[in-house]
GUVEX-907853 format. One record per residue: residue in one letter; x, y, z of N, C-alpha, C in turn. Coordinates in Angstrom, 2 decimals, decimal comma, always signed. Atoms other than C-alpha are relative to their C-alpha. Example, Ala and Ser with C-alpha at 12.3 -4.5 7.8 and 13.67 -1.06 7.14 Angstrom:
% residues 2
+-----+---------+---------+---------+---------+---------+---------+---------+---------+---------+
| res |     n_X |     n_Y |     n_Z |    ca_X |    ca_Y |    ca_Z |     c_X |     c_Y |     c_Z |
+-----+---------+---------+---------+---------+---------+---------+---------+---------+---------+
|   A |   +0,89 |   -1,19 |   +0,00 |  +12,30 |   -4,50 |   +7,80 |   +0,90 |   +1,20 |   +0,00 |
|   S |   -0,82 |   -1,19 |   -0,06 |  +13,67 |   -1,06 |   +7,14 |   -0,77 |   +1,09 |   +0,73 |
+-----+---------+---------+---------+---------+---------+---------+---------+---------+---------+
% end
This chain:
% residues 166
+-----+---------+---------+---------+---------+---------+---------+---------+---------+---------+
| res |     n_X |     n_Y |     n_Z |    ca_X |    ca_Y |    ca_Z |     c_X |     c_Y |     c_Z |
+-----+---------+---------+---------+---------+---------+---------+---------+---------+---------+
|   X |   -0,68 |   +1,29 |   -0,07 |  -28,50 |  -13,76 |  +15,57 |   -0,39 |   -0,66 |   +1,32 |
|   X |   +0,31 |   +0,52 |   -1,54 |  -29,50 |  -16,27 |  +18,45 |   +0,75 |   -0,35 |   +1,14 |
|   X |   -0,77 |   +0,00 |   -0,84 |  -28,27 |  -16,47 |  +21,21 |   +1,66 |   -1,32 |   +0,06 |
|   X |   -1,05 |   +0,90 |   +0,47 |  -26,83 |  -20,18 |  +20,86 |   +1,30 |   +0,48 |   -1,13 |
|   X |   -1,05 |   +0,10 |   +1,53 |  -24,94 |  -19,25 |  +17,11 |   +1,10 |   +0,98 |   +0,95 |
|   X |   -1,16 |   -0,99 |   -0,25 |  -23,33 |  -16,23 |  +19,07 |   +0,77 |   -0,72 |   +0,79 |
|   X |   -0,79 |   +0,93 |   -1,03 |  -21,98 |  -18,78 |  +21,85 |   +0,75 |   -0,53 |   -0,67 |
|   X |   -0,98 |   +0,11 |   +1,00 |  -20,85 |  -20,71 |  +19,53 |   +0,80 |   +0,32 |   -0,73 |
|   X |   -0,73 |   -0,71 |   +0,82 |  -19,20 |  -18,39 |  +17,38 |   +0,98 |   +0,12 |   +0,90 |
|   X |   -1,01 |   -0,61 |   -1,04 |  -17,40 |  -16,51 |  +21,00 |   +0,89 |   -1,62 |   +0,02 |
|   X |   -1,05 |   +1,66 |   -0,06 |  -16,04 |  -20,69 |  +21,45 |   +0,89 |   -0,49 |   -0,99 |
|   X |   -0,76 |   +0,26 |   +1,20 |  -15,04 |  -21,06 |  +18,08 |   +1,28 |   +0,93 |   +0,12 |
|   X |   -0,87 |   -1,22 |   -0,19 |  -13,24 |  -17,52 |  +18,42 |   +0,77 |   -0,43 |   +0,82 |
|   X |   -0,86 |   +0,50 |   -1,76 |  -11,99 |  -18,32 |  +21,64 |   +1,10 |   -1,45 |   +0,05 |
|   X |   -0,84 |   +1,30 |   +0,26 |  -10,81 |  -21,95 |  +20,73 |   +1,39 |   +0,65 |   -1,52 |
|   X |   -1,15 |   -0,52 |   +0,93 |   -8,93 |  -19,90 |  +17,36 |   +1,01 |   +0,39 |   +0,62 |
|   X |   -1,09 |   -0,80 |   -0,53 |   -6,90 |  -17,55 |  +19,10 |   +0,75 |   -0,58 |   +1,00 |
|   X |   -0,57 |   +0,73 |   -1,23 |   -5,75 |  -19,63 |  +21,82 |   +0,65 |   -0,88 |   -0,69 |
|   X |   -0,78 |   +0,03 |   +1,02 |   -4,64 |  -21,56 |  +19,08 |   +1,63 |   +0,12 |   -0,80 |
|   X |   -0,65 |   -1,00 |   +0,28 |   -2,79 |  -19,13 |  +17,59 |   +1,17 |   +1,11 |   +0,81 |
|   X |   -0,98 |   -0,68 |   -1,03 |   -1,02 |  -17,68 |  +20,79 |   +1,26 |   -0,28 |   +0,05 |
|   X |   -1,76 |   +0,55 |   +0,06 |   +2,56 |  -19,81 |  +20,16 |   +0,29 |   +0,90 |   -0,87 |
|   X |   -0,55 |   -1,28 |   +1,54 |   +2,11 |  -17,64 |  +16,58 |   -0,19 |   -1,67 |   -0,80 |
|   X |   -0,17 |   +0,77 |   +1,10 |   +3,07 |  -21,33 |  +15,08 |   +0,30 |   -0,93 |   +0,44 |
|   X |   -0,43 |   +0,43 |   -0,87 |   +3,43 |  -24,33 |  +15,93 |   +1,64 |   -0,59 |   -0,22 |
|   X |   -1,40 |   +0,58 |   -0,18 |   +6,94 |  -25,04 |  +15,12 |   +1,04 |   +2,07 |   +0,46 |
|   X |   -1,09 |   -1,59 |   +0,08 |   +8,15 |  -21,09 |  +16,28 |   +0,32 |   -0,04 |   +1,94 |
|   X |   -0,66 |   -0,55 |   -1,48 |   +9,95 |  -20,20 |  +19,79 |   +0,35 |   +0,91 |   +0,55 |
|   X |   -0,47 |   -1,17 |   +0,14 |  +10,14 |  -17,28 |  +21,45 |   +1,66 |   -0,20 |   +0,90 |
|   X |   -1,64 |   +0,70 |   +0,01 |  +14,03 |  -16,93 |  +21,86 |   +0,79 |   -0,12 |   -0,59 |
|   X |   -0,98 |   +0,95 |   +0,58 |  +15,07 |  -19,12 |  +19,74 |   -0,51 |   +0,42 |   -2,19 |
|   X |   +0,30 |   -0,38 |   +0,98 |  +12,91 |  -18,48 |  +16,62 |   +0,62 |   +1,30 |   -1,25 |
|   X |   -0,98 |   -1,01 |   +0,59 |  +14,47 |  -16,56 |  +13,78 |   -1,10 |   +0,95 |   -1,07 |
|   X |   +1,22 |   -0,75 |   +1,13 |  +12,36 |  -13,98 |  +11,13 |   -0,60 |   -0,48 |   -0,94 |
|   X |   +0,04 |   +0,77 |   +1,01 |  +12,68 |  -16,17 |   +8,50 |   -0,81 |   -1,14 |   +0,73 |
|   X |   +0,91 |   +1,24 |   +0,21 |  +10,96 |  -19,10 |   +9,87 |   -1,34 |   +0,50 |   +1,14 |
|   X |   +0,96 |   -1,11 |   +0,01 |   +8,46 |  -16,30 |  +11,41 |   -0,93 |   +0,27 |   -0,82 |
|   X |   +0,97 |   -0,20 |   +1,32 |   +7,10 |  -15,93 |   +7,93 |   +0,24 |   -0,91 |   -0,43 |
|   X |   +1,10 |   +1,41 |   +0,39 |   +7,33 |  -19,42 |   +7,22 |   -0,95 |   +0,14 |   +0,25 |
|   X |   +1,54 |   +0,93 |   -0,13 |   +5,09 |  -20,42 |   +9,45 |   -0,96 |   +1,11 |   -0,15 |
|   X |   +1,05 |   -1,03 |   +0,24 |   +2,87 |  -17,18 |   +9,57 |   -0,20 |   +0,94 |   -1,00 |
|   X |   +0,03 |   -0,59 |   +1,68 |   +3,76 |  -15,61 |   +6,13 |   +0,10 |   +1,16 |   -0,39 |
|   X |   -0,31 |   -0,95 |   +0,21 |   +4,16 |  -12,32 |   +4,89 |   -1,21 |   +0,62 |   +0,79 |
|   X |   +0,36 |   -1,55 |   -0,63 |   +3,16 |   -9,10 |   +7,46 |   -1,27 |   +0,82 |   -0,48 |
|   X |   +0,29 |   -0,75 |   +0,65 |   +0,48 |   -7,30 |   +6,67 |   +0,56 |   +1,87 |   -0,15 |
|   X |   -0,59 |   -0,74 |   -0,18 |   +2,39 |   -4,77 |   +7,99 |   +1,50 |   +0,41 |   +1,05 |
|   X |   -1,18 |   +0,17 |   -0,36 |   +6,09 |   -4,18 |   +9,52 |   +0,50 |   +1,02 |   +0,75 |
|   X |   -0,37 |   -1,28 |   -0,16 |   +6,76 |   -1,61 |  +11,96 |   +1,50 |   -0,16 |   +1,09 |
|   X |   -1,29 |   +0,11 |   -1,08 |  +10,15 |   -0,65 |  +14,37 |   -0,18 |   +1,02 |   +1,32 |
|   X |   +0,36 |   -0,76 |   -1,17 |   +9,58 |   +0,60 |  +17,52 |   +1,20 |   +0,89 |   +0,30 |
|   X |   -1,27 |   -0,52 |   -0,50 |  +11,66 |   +3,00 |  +19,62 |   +0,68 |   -0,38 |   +0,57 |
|   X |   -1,33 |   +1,05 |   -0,30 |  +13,08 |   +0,49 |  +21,36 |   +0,49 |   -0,77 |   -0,95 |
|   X |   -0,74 |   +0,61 |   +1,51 |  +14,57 |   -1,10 |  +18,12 |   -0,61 |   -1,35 |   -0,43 |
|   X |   +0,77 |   +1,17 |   +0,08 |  +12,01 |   -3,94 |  +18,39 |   -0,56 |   +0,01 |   -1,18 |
|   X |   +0,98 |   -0,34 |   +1,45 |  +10,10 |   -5,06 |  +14,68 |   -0,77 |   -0,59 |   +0,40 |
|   X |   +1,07 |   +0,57 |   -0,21 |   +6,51 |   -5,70 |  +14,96 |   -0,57 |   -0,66 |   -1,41 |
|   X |   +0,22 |   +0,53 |   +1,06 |   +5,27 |   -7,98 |  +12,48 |   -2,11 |   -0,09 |   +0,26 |
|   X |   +1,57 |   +0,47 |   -0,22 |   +0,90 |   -7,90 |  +12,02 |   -0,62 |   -0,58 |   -0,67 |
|   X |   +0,46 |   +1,24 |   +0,56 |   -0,97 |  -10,58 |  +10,69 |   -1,53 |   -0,12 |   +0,40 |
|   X |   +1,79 |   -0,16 |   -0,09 |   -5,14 |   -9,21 |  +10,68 |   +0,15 |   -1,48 |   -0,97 |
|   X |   +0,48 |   +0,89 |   +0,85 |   -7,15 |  -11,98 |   +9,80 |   -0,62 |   +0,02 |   -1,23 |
|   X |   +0,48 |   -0,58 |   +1,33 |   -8,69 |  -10,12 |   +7,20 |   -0,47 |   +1,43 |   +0,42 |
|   X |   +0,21 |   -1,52 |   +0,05 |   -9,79 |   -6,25 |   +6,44 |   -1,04 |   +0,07 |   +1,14 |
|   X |   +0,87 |   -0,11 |   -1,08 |  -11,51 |   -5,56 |   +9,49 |   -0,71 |   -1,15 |   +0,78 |
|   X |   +0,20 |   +1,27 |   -0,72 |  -11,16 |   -8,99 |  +11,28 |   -0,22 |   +0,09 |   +1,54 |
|   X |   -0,23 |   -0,28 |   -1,33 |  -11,57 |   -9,35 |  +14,89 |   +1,41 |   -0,66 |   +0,25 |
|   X |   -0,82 |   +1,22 |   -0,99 |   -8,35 |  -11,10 |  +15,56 |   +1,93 |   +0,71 |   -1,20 |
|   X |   -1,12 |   -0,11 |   +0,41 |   -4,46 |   -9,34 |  +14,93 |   +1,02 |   -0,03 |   +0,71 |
|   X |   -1,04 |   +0,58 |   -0,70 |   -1,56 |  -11,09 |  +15,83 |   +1,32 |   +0,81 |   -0,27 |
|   X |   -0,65 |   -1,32 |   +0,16 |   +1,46 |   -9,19 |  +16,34 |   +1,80 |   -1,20 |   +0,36 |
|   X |   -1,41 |   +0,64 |   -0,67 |   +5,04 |  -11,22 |  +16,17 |   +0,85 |   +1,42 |   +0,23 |
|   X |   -1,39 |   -1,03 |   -0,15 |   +7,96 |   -9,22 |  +17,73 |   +1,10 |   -0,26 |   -0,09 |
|   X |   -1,48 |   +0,59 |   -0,06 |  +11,50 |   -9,55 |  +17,45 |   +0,74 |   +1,05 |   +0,28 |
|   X |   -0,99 |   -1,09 |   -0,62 |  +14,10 |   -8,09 |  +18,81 |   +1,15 |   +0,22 |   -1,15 |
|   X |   -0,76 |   -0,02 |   +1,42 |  +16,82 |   -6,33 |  +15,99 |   +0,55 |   -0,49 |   -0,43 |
|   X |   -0,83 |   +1,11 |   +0,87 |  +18,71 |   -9,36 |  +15,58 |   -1,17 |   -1,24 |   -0,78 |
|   X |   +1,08 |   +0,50 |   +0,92 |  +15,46 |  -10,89 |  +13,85 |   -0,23 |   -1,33 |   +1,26 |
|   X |   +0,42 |   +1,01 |   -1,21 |  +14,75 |  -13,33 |  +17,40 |   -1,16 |   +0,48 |   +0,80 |
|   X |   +1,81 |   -0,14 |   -0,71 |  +11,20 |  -13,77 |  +17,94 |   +0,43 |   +0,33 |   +1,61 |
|   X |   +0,60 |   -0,18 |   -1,68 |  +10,27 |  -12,14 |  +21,54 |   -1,49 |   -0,78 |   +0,28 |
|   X |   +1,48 |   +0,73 |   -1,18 |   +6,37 |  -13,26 |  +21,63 |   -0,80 |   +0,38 |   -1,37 |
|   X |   +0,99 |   -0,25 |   +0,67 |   +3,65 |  -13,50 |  +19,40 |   -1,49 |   +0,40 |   +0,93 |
|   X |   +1,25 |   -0,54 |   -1,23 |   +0,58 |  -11,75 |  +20,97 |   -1,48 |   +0,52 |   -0,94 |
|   X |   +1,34 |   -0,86 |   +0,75 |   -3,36 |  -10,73 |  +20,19 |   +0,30 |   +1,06 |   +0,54 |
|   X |   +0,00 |   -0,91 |   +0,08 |   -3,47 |   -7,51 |  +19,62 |   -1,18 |   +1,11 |   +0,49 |
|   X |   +1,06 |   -0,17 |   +0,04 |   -6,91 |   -6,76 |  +19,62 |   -0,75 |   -0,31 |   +1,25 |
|   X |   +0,78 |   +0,34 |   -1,44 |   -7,92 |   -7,07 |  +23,07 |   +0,10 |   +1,12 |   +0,78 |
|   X |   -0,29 |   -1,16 |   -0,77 |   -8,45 |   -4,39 |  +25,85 |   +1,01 |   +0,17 |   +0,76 |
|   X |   -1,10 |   -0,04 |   -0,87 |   -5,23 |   -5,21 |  +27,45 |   +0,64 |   +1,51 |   -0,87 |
|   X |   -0,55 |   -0,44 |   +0,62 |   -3,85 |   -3,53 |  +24,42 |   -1,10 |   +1,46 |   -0,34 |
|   X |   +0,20 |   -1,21 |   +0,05 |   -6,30 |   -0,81 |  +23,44 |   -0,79 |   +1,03 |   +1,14 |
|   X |   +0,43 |   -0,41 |   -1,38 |   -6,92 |   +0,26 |  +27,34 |   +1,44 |   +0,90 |   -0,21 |
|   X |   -0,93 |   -0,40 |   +0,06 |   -3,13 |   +1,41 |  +26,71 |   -0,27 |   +1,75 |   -0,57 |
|   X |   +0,31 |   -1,27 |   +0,44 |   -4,46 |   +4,26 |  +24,42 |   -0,82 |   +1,00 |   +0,26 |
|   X |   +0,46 |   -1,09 |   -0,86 |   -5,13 |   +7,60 |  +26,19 |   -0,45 |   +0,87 |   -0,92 |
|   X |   +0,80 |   -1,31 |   +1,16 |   -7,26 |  +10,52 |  +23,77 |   +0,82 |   +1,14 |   +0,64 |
|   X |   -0,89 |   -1,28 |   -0,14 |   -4,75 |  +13,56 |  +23,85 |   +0,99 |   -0,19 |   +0,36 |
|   X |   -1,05 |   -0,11 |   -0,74 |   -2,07 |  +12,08 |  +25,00 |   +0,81 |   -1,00 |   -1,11 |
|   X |   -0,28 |   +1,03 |   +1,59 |   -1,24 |   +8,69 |  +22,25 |   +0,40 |   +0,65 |   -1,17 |
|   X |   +0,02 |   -0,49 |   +1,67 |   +0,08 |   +9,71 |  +19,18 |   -0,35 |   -1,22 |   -0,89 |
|   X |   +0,15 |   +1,40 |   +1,03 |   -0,62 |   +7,75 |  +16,14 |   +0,80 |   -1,28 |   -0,01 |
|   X |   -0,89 |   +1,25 |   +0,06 |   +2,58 |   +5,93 |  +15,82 |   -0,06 |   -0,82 |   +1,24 |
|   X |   +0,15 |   +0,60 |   -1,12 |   +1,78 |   +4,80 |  +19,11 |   -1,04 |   -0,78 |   +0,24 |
|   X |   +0,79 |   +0,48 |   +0,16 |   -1,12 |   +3,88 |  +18,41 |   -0,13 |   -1,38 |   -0,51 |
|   X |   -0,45 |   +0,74 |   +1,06 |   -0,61 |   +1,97 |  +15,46 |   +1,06 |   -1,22 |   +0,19 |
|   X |   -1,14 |   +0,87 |   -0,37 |   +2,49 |   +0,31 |  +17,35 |   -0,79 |   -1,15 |   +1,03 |
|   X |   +0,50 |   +0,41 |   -1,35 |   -0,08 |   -0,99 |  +20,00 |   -1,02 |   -1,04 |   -0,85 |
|   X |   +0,80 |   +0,61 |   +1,11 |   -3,00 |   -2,36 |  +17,08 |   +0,54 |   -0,44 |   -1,27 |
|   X |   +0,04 |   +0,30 |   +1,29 |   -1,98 |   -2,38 |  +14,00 |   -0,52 |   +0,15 |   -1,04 |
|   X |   +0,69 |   -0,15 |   +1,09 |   -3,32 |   -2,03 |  +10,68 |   -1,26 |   +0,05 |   +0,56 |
|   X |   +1,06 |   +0,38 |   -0,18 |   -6,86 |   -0,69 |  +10,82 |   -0,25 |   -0,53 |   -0,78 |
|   X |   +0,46 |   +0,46 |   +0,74 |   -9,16 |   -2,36 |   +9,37 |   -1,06 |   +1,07 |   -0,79 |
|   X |   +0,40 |   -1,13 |   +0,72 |  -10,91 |   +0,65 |   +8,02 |   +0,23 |   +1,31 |   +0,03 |
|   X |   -0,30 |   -1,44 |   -0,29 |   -9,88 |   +4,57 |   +7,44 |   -0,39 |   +0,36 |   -0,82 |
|   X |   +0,39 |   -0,73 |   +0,17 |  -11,81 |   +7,07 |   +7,11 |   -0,08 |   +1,30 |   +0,22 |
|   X |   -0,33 |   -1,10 |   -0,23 |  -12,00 |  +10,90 |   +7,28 |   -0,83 |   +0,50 |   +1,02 |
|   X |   +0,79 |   -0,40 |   -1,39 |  -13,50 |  +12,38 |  +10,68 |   -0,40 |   +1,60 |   -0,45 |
|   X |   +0,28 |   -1,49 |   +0,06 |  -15,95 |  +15,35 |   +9,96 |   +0,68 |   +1,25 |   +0,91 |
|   X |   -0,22 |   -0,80 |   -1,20 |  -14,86 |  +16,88 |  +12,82 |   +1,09 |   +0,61 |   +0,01 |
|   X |   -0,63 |   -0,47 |   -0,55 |  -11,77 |  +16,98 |  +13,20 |   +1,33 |   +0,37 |   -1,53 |
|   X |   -0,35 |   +0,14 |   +1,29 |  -10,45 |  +16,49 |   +9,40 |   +1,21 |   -0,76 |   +0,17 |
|   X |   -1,10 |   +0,94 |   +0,33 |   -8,13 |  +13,80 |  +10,39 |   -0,30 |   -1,59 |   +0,03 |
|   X |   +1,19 |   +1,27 |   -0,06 |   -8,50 |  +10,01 |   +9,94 |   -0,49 |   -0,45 |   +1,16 |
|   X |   +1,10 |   +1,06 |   -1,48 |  -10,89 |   +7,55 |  +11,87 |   +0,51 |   -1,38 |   -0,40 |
|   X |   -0,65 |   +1,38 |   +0,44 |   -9,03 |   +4,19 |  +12,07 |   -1,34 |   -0,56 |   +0,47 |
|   X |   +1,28 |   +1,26 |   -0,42 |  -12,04 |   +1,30 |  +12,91 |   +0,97 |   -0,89 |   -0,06 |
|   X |   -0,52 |   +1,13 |   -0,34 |  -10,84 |   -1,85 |  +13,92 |   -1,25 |   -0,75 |   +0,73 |
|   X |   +1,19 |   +1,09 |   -0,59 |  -13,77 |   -4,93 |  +14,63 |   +0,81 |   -0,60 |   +1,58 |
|   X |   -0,30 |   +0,50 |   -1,08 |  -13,45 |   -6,02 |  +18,19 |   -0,71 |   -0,85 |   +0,73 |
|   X |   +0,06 |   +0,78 |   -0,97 |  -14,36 |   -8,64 |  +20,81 |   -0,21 |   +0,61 |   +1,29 |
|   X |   -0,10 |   -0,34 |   -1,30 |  -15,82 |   -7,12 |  +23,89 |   -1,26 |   -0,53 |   +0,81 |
|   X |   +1,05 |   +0,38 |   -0,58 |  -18,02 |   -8,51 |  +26,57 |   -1,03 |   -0,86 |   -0,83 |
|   X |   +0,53 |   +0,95 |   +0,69 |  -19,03 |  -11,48 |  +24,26 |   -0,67 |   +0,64 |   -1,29 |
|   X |   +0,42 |   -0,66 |   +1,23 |  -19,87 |   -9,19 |  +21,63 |   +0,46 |   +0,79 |   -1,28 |
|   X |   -0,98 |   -0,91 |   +1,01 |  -18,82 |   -7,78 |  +18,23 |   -0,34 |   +1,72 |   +0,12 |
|   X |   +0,18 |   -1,45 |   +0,07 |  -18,14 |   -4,13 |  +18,41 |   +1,13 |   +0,97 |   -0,94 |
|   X |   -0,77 |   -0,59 |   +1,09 |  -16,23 |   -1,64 |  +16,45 |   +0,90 |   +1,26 |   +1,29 |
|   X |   -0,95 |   -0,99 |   -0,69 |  -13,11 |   +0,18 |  +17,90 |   +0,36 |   +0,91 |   -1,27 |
|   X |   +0,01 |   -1,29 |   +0,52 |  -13,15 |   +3,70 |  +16,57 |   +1,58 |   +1,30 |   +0,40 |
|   X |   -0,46 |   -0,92 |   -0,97 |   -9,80 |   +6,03 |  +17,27 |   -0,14 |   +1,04 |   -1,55 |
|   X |   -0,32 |   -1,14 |   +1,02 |   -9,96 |   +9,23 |  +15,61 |   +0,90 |   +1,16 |   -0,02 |
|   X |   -1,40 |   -1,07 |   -0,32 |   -6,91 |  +11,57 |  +14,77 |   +0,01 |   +1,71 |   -0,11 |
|   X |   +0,18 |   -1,80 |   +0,22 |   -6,38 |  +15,22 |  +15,04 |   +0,57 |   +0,10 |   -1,43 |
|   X |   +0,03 |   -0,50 |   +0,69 |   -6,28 |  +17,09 |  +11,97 |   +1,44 |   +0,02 |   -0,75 |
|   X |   -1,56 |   +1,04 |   +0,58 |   -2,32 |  +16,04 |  +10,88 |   +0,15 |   -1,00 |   +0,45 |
|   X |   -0,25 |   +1,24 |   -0,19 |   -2,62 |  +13,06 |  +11,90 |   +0,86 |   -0,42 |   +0,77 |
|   X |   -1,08 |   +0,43 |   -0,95 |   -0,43 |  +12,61 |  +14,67 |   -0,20 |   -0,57 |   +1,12 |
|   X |   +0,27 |   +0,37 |   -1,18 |   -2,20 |  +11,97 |  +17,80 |   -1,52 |   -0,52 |   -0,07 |
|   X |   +1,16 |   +0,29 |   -0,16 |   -4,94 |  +10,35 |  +18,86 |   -1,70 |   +0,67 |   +0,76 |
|   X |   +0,53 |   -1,22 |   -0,40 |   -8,43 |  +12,91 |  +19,73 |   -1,17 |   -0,65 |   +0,94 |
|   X |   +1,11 |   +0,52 |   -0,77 |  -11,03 |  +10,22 |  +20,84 |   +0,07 |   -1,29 |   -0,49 |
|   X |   -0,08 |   +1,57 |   +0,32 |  -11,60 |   +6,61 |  +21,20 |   -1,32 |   -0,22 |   +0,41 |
|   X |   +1,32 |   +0,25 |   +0,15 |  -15,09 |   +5,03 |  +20,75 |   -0,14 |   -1,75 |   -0,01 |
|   X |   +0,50 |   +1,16 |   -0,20 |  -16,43 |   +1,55 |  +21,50 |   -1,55 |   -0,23 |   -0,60 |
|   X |   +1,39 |   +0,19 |   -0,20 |  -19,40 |   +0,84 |  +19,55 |   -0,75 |   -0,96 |   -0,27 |
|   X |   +0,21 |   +1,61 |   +0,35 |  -21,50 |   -2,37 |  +19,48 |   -0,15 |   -0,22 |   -1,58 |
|   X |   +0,28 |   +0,66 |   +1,15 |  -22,06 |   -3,91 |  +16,15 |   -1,36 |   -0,35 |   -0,25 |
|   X |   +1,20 |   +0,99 |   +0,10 |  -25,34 |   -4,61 |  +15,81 |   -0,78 |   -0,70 |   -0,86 |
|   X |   +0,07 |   +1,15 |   +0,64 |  -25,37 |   -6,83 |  +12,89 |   +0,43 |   -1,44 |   +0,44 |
|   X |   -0,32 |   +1,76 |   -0,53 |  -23,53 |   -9,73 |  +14,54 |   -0,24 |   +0,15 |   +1,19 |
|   X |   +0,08 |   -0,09 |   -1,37 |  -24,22 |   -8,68 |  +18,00 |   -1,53 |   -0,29 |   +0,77 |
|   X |   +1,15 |   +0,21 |   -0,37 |  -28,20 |   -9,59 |  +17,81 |   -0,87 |   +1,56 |   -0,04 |
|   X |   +0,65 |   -0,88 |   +0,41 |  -29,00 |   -6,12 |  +17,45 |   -1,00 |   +0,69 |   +1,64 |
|   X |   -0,12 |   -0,32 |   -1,13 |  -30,66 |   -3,75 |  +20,29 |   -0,89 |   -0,77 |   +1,29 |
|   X |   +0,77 |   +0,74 |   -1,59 |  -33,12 |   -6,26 |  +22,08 |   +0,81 |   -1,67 |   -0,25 |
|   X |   -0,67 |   +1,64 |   -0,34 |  -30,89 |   -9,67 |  +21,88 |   +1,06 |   +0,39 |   +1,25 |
+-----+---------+---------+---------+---------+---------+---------+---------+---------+---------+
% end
């Protein structure tokens, strides 16, 4: 891909999500209630409750999108913050041997692909990512019941990323 299209693309990207950071534009954090949560942003692809009693609401752009938005609310259904998900703020959080899944999972969200890890015989979540202007694939893979997290992998893409001499 040339250099220009990828610029363009990171601007386009970059102009989306920024976007997208209120969550909506008629939502508040505060004031906003669950229900007009999924108005404006629509049914979850997935719904989880933290241990602090917080619900995370995730909203991938599609099966292995770069871009998942994460409303929260606190248990009386009052938006706290809509946030990207998918950025290294968030998967810098996850430590290999130490993360468990649900922790994981509480931090990303839905992968966008699972698969079974020769290795270790537990799954391999993938999730498409955004790093250093480039598409790459976030890899965590779980120990053998599935509970914790065993290794985390960054690897470029090199179909949309120009491939190894761009």
């Amino acid at each position: 891909m040339p250099k220009t299209w990828r610029s363009f693309l990171t601007a386009a990207l970059a102009t989306a999500l920024g976007a997208c950071a209120s969550g909506g534009p008629n939502l508040t954090p505060g004031q906003s209630t669950a229900a007009e949560v999924e108005k404006s942003m629509g049914r979850p692809a997935e719904k989880i409750t933290t241990a602090a009693g917080e619900s995370v609401w995730f909203y991938p752009t599609a099966p292995n999108g770069i871009s998942t938005r994460a409303a929260r609310m606190r248990a009386d259904g009052t938006l706290i913050a809509v946030e990207e998900r998918l950025t290294p703020e968030y998967w810098s959080k996850i430590v290999p041997g130490r993360t468990t899944a649900k922790e994981a999972r509480e931090l990303l969200g839905p992968p966008g692909g699972v698969t079974v890890s020769r290795m270790t015989k537990g799954d391999q979540w993938t999730y498409k990512v955004m790093a250093e202007n480039r598409f790459n694939y976030l890899t965590l893979t779980l120990s053998a019941d599935n509970s914790a997290v065993t290794k985390m992998e960054i690897i470029l893409d090199p179909i949309y990323s120009g491939g190894a001499g761009a």
